[in-house]
Structures are given as structure tokens and as C-alpha cells.
N, C-alpha and C positions, 0 to 999 in steps of 0.2 A: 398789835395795838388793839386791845379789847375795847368795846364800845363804851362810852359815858356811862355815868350814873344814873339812872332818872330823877327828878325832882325831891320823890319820896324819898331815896334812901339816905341813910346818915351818912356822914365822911367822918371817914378816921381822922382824928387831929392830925393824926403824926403825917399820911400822905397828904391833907391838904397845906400843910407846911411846906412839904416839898413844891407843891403846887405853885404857890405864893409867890415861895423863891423864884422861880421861874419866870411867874407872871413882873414881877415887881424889880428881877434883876437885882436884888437884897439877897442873897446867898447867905450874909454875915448873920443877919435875924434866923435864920433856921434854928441854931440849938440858944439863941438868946432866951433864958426861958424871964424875961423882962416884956417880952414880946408878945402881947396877949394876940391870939389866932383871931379872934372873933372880929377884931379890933382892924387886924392886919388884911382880912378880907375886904370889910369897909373902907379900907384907903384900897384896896386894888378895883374895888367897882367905881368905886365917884373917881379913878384916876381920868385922864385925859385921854378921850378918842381923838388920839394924834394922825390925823389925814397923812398931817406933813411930816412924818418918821421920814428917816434917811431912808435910800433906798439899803443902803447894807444890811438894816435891819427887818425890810419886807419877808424876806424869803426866813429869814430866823424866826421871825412872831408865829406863821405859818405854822415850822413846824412843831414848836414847841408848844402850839393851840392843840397839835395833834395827840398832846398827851393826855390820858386822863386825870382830870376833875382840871387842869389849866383851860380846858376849852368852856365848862360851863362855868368858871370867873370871866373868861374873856371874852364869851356871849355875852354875860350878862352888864359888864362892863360896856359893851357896844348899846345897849338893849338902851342901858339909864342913858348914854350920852344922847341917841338917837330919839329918846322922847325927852332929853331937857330942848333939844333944836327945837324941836315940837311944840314943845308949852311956849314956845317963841312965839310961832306963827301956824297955827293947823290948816290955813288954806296953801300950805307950802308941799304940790303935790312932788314934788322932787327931793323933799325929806321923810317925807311918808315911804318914798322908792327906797331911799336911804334905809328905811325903819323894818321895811318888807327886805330886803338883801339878808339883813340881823336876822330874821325871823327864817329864813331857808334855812338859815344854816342848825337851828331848831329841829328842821323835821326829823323823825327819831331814822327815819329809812336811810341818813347819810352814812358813807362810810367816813373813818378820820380822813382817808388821803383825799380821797375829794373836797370834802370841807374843809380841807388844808387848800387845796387849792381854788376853791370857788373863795375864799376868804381874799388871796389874792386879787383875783379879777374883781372880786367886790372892793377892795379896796381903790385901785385904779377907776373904777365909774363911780366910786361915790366924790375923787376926786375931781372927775369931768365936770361934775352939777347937771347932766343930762345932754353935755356938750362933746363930739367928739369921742361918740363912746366907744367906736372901732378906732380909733388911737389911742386909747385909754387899753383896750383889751390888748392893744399888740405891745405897748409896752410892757402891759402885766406880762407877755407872754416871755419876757426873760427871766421875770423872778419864777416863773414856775417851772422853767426848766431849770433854774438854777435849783429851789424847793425837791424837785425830780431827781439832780445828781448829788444830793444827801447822801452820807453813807446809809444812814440808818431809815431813810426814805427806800433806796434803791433794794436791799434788805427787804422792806414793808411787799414793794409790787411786785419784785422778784418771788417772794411767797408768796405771794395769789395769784401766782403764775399769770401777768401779765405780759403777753406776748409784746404788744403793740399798746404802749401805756396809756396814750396819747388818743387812739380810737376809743382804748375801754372807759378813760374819764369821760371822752364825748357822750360816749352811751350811757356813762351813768347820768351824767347832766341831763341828759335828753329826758330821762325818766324822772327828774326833780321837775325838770322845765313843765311836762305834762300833768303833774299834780298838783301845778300851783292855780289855787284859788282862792276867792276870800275866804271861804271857810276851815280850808285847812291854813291859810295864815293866823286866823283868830283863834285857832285850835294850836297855833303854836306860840303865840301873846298870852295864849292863858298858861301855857308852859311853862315860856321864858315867867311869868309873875311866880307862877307855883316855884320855881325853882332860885328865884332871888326870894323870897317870903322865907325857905329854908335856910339860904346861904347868912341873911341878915338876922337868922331869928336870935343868935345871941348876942350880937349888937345892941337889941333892947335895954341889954344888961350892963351895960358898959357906959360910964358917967361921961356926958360929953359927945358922946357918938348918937344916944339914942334917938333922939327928938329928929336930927338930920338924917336919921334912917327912916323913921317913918315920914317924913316928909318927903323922901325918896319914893318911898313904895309908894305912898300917895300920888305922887305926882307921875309914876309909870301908871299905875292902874287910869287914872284921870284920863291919860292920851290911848290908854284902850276904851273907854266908852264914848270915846272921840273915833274909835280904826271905824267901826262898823258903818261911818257913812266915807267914810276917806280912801280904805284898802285901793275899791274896785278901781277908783282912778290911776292908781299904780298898776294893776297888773300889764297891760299892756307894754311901758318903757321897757319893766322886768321882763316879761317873756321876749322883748325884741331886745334886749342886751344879750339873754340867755343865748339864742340864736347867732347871735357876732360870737359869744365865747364857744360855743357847740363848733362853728366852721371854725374858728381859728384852731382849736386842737386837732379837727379834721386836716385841713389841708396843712399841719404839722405834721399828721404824720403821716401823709403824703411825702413830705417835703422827705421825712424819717426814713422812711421804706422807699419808694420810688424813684426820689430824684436821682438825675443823672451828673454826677459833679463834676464831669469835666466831660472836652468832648472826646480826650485819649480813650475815655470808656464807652464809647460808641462805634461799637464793632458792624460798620457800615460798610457793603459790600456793592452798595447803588442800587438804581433803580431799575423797573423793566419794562424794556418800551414792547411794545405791543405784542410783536412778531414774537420775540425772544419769549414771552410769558405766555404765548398761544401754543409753540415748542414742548416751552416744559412740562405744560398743561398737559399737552398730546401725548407724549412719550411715555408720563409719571407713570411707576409701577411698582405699588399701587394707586390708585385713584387718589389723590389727598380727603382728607374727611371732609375737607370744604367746597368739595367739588360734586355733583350730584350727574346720574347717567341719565340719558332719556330727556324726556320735555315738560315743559316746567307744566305744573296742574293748577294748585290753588292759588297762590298768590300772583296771577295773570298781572299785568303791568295795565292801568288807567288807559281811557283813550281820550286824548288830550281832547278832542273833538265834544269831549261828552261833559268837561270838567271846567272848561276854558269859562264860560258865564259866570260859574261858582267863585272863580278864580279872581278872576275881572273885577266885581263886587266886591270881596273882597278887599281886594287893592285898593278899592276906594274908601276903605275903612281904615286902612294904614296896616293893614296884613302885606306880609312880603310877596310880590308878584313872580308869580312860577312860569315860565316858559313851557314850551311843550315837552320837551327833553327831559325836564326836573318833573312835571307833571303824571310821566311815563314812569318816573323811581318809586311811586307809590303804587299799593293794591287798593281793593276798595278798601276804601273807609278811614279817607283823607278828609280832615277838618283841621279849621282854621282856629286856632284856642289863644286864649292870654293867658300867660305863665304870669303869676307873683311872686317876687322873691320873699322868704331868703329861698334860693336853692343853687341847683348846678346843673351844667350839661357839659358832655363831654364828647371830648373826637380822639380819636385813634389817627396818630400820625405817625410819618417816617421822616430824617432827617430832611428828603427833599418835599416836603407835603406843607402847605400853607395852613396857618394854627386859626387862621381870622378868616376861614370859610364859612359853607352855608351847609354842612352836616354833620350833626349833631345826635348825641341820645342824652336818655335824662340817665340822673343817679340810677336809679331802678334797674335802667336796662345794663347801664356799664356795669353795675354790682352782678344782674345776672350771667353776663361775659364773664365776667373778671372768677366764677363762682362756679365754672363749667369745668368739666374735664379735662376739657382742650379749649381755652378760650380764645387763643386766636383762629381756631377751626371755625369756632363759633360764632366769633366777627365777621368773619368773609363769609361764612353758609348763611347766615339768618338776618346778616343786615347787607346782603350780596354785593361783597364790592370786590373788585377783580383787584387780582397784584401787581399788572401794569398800570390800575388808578391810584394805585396809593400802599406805599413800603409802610411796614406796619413797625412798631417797637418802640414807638413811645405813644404818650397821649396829651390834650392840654384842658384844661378845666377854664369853663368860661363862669365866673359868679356873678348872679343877679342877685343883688342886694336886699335886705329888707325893703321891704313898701317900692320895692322898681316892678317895675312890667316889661313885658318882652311878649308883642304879637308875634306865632308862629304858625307853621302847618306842621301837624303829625299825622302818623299813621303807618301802617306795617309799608316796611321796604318789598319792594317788588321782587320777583323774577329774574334773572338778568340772564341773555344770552348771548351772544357774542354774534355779530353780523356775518352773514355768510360769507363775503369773501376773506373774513378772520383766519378761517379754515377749521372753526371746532365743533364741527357738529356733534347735537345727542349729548352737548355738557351744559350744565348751566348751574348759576346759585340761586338756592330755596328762597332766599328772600323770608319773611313774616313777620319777623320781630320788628318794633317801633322806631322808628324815625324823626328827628323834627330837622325841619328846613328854616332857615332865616339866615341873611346876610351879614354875617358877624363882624365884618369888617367895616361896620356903620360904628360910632361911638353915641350912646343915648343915655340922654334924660333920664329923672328918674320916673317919669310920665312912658316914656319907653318911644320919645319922638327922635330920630335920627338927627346930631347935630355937627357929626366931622365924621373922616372915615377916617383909619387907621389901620392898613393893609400891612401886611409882613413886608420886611425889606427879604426880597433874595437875588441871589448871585448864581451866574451861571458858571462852571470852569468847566476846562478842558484839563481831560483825563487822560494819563497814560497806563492804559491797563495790567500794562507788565509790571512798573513800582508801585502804582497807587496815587504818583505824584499828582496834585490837582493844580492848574493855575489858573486865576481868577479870566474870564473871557466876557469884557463889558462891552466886546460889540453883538452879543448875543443875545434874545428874548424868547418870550414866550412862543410868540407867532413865528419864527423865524424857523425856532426847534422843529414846532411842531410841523412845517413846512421838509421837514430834511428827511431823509429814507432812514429806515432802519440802521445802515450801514454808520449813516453819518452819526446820528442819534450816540452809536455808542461813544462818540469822544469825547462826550460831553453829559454833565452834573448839574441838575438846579440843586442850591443847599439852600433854606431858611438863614439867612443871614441874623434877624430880629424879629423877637414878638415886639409890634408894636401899641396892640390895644391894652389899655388897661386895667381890663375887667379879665384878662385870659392867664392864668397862670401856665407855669410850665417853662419846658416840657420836662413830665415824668414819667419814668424807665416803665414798662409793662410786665420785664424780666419775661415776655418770650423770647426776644430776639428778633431778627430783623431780616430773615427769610423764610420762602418759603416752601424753597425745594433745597433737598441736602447738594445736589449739585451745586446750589450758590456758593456752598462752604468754602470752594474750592476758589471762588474769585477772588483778587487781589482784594487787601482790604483795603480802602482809600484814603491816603493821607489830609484828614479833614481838615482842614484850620480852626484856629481859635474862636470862635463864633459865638456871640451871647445868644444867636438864637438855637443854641446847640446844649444850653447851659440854663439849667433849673432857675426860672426866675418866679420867687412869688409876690404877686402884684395884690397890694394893702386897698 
């Protein structure tokens, strides 16, 4: 699909016919040669910016905008309705939002399929009125998968070899989203004029039509020497819609790649209580990559004694209070920071591993993981967590919203050694990579103040290691486990039952796997039950 025309160049009579048809849903007028073109364009721009189109028809407008010379009719068609709103009311900063949406889709940098699909989500938030704009965008989010499994769509990103469709629109949107400002919007108003000024210009000529075309032009040009004091009040709504549609194609294609759809696809072998993971640690030959010889150097673990004041303070600020234990997971150069949304942080879990804990990393550093050569080597060495703290092979994403806050602590993960009488001398994890600590099983405000918790539901069962069979065991707990020997320990499973917070999506697959010695291969795999919190849930 070659890119538009520019303003300047002529259109053929003959394609912009075909064009018309299209726009106008008039097939029958193509070879009517009764049908003056010039004529037939002027009824397709003053037609109606229909909000309220059925929805059968969203994902059809989409793609057939995607064609050329039907997208700059069907700009310019948006352009005229969006400043007749306009000459209504110019203090109406939510038709101005309306008028800049029309205007993106201008910048010459778009490709079609994106602007086929920002057209979409524009159209869903110009329906909100600035209300409910993340349910606006997650409804759009069906017409554009639908707009996506087009034959002649899937054809389009199949050729430009898009791997991951869903990631590459995000990124292209990201890079519209950082270009918008008032001047390149009024650099795209003088566009949209220059290019209806061409499409109308033989309209003049046409008895009946002309006077209400320049009346037209008139009256768009009129609401640009109105933009220059009105734009900047929009860019903000616009950049934080842009942001709700940037995440929703992301944690799509999450959902696309990642998620885990059922829990028969959770090839879970259990957990490792201490003893048994000091074992294999010992034995392994060779060393795992995640595993380091000798005694740890730089990333030496805090001494609670020195940090504890900082801490204290802190907490009286409404930073999350660190005990000494959690105070010892950091190296130097632990601070206390407020995160702003929009963004994300994310935990690496195992079937039995709680999703609404208090360890956490940002985008950045998961991308760095997820980006390594061995990246689950690379979660256990450089954010050092041991395999009997937590069975690795899935992950969950926690979203902070636009304009939310979230006090936390970051700062490189420590050292970790294993206590003496563990029995692992001379082994330990490098620790260095970043960390953030906060208790996520708090539900908050969008001030970022604690107002309910919302802790995982799990269940404990007992296990028979020879089939896998698991049955559920409700007279057992946390404290209770951890009271029991090694011995006992094996008869027994904690599984995540429920994510219960709302802001934590997941859990999605890591596609390492969920061991991390080839000996585990060998254990019974365990007959999980049906478990929603075992089961991709993404939370709106």
C-alpha cells in the first residue's frame, strides 16, 4: 500500500472515482458519466462525521481509509466536521482533542496500517468526550484486531515482516506520540487546508456547489487562526490517550506471545525446599551460569545498622518500611524514589510464587533479562534469588496508571549467600542489577495512598510424587510448612489459587521453563488443577 498523495499533486479523475466509490458506498456512480467527480467529492467531505456508525462498519472504514487518495477524502471529511463542532464553541477544549486526533493522522511520517488503526482508537475516544478513555481504547481494541485479521490487512504486515504486530504498531505510535506538538499540529492544519483547497478547487466550477465550498474553506481556515491559542490545551488529553493505546497494544501482545492458556500447559515439576536446592547446587556439573565460585566482591549486601534512620524517615513520608532482612537485599545505593505512571513493573514467578509481593523490576531491566542470552541465568545471577525462593517460568505485570504514583525503594540487588549451616560454601549470586521493593498487595489511590489489600488466594495440597496427583490440604499454612523438615516439606505444594489485585495482570509464560537443574526433568509432573490463578488474566 504506497503512501498518499501530497497536497500538491493532481489526482487522476479515473482513481479518484474509484476513491469516492469507496468513500460514499455509491459503486453504481463510478461509470455514470452523469456524475460530475468534482461535484461527487463535495458531497463525500461535507458528508456526516458519523461517531455513531455501527460497529460492523468500524473496522471496514479503517481499512478502506487505508487506501490511496480514500484516506485524504476521509481526512479531510473528518477535518470540515471537526471545525464545523468548532465554529460552535472554540472554548470546547475536548473538540479541539477531537480536531488534533484528525490532525495526527496528517503527519506525513504515518504508515497506512497504523493510521488505519490509530483511526480506530480515535474514533472510540472521540466517542468517550474525554470520559472513560481506557474503556473507549479497550473496546476499540476489538475492531482492530478485527481490522488486523483482514485478508488483505494480514498480507500488508505479513510484508513488512512483522513479527509481533501488536509490539511494532506500539512503537510506531510511541514515535507519533513523541512528535506531537503545537507546531507540528499547525504544520499539519496548514496541510489538511492545502490539500482540501486542491480536492475543492473544481467545485468553484460547479453551479450550486460553489459558494458552499468556499464557505467551507472559509470556515476551516477561520478555526486555524483560532488553533494557535487553543492547540497546547489539548496536547496533554492527546499524549495521555496516546499512552492508554501504546499499553493496550503492548500488554496485547503479551497476552499474543506470552500468555499461558490453560494450566494443562504448565509443565510444573514443583518447588525446592531448601535442602534439596543446596543438593543440586552442590553436585551440579557444571556450575550453572547463575551460580558464581568464591565470595561475593562488589555488590556486598547493606548494613541494616547504617540504613535503618534513612529508612525510618522515610516511612514517615509514606515510603514502604524495610525491615532489616529486606534492607540486607540491597548494595549501596538504595533510594527512596516516586514512580509516575503510565509505566510497568514486573516479577518473575513460578506456579507456587505470590504475584502481589514486594519484588519487583522496572520495564528496563525485564527487557534487559528477557534480551540476554540466557535470561533466566540472568534473573537468578544479577538480581540473585535462589531456586528454593522462587520457581521461575512465568511472570506478572503490575500497571500504574497515567497520573498514579507509587512510593518505592530501588537500587542494585545484593550478594546473596547461603548461611552456613545450608552447607554451600564459596557459592553465591552476583547480585547488581536494579531492584524496586514496595508491597504490592496494598490496592492505592491514584495519589498512590494504601486503601484495601488484595493478597493472592493460595492453597496448599498434598502430593504424591509417584503420579503427580495433588489434593487440596486446608488444614495447612504458611507457618505451619515452614515449621516441617525437609522430609515432610516434600508432600506438599503451595499453588497460587487467584491473582487478586487489580492493577497485576498475568501470569505470562517466559517460554524458559520452569527448572533449573536437568535432574528436575525427571520428576513427576504434577497434576495441577484448574486454577484461575494459573490462567492468563488481563486486568483493564
Amino acid at each position: 500500500m504506497p503512501p498518499s498523495s501530497p497536497p500538491e499533486t493532481a489526482v487522476p479523475a479515473d482513481n479518484m472515482r474509484v476513491a469516492l466509490a469507496y468513500i460514499t458506498g455509491a459503486p453504481e456512480k463510478l461509470f455514470d458519466a452523469s456524475v460530475d467527480t468534482a461535484l461527487w467529492v463535495w458531497e463525500a467531505i461535507q458528508g456526516d462525521f458519523n461517531q455513531d456508525r455501527s460497529t460492523g462498519q468500524i473496522a471496514f472504514d479503517a481499512a478502506v481509509s487505508m487506501v490511496p487518495l480514500v484516506d485524504q477524502v476521509c481526512d479531510m471529511r473528518d477535518l470540515v466536521a471537526n471545525c464545523r463542532e468548532l465554529q460552535k464553541d472554540h472554548s470546547n477544549t475536548w473538540a479541539w482533542v477531537g480536531l488534533c486526533l484528525t490532525l495526527i493522522g496528517l503527519f506525513p511520517v504515518l504508515g497506512s496500517l497504523v493510521k488505519g488503526v490509530l483511526k480506530i482508537f480515535f474514533l472510540f475516544i472521540r466517542r468517550s468526550g474525554g470520559h472513560a478513555v481506557e474503556q473507549a481504547v479497550d473496546e476499540a481494541m476489538t475492531w482492530v484486531i478485527t481490522l488486523l485479521r483482514k485478508k488483505e490487512v494480514v498480507k500488508y504486515w505479513r510484508g513488512m515482516k512483522w513479527g509481533q504486530v501488536f509490539q511494532t504498531l506500539a512503537d510506531a505510535i510511541k514515535k507519533v506520540r513523541n512528535q506531537i506538538d503545537v507546531l507540528r499540529l499547525l504544520h499539519a492544519f496548514d496541510r489538511g487546508i492545502a490539500l482540501l483547497n486542491t480536492l475543492l478547487g473544481k467545485v468553484k466550477y460547479v453551479p450550486g456547489a460553489a459558494a458552499k465550498a468556499e464557505q467551507t474553506l472559509n470556515m476551516v481556515k477561520a478555526v486555524r487562526l483560532q488553533a494557535n491559542a487553543h492547540i497546547g490545551k489539548a496536547l496533554q488529553p492527546i499524549r495521555d490517550a496516546l499512552d492508554i493505546v501504546i499499553r493496550r497494544l503492548e500488554m496485547e501482545d503479551l497476552m499474543q506471545h506470552r500468555a499461558i492458556l490453560n494450566t494443562v500447559n504448565v509443565h510444573f515439576h514443583g518447588g525446592l525446599p531448601e535442602a534439596r536446592a543446596v543438593k543440586l547446587m552442590r553436585d551440579a556439573k557444571p556450575l550453572p551460569g547463575w551460580l558464581s565460585r568464591g565470595k561475593p566482591g562488589v555488590f556486598k549486601p547493606l548494613k541494616a545498622s547504617k540504613e535503618r534512620a534513612k529508612v525510618k524517615e522515610k516511612a514517615e513520608q509514606g515510603f514502604p518500611y524495610l525491615d532489616d532482612k529486606q534492607i540486607r537485599t540491597f548494595a549501596k545505593g538504595l533510594e527512596a524514589v516516586e514512580l509516575v505512571g503510565p509505566l510497568r513493573l514486573y516479577r518473575i514467578i513460578g506456579p507456587g510464587s505470590v504475584a502481589s509481593a514486594q519484588d519487583w523490576v522496572t520495564e528496563a531491566v525485564f527487557k534487559q533479562i528477557m534480551d540476554s542470552a540466557n535470561p533466566k541465568s540472568a534473573w537468578r545471577k544479577y538480581l540473585a534469588v535462589w531456586p528454593d525462593w522462587n520457581v521461575n517460568g512465568q511472570f506478572v505485570v503490575y500497571e500504574l496508571k497515567a497520573g498514579e504514583t507509587l512510593k518505592v525503594w530501588k537500587g542494585p540487588a545484593a550478594s546473596q549467600v547461603k548461611a552456613p549451616k545450608a552447607g554451600l560454601p564459596d557459592r553465591y549470586l552476583e547480585g547488581g542489577w536494579e531492584q524496586i521493593k514496595f508491597d504490592s498487595k496494598f490496592i492505592r489511590n491514584s495519589a498512590g495512598e494504601s486503601t484495601a489489600e488484595a493478597f493472592d488466594t493460595l492453597t496448599y495440597y498434598r502430593v504424591d510424587r509417584q503420579t503427580g496427583r495433588m489434593e487440596p490440604a486446608p488444614d495447612m499454612n504458611y507457618e505451619r510448612y515452614k515449621n516441617m523438615s525437609p522430609e515432610e516439606q516434600e508432600f506438599y505444594e503451595c499453588l497460587r489459587e487467584k491473582i487478586n489485585h487489580p492493577a497485576i495482570s498475568g501470569p505470562f509464560d517466559t517460554a524458559w521453563g520452569m527448572t533449573d537443574f536437568d535432574t528436575q526433568l525427571s520428576n513427576v509432573r504434577l497434576g495441577l488443577p484448574n486454577l484461575p490463578g494459573q490462567v492468563t488474566e488481563f486486568k483493564k
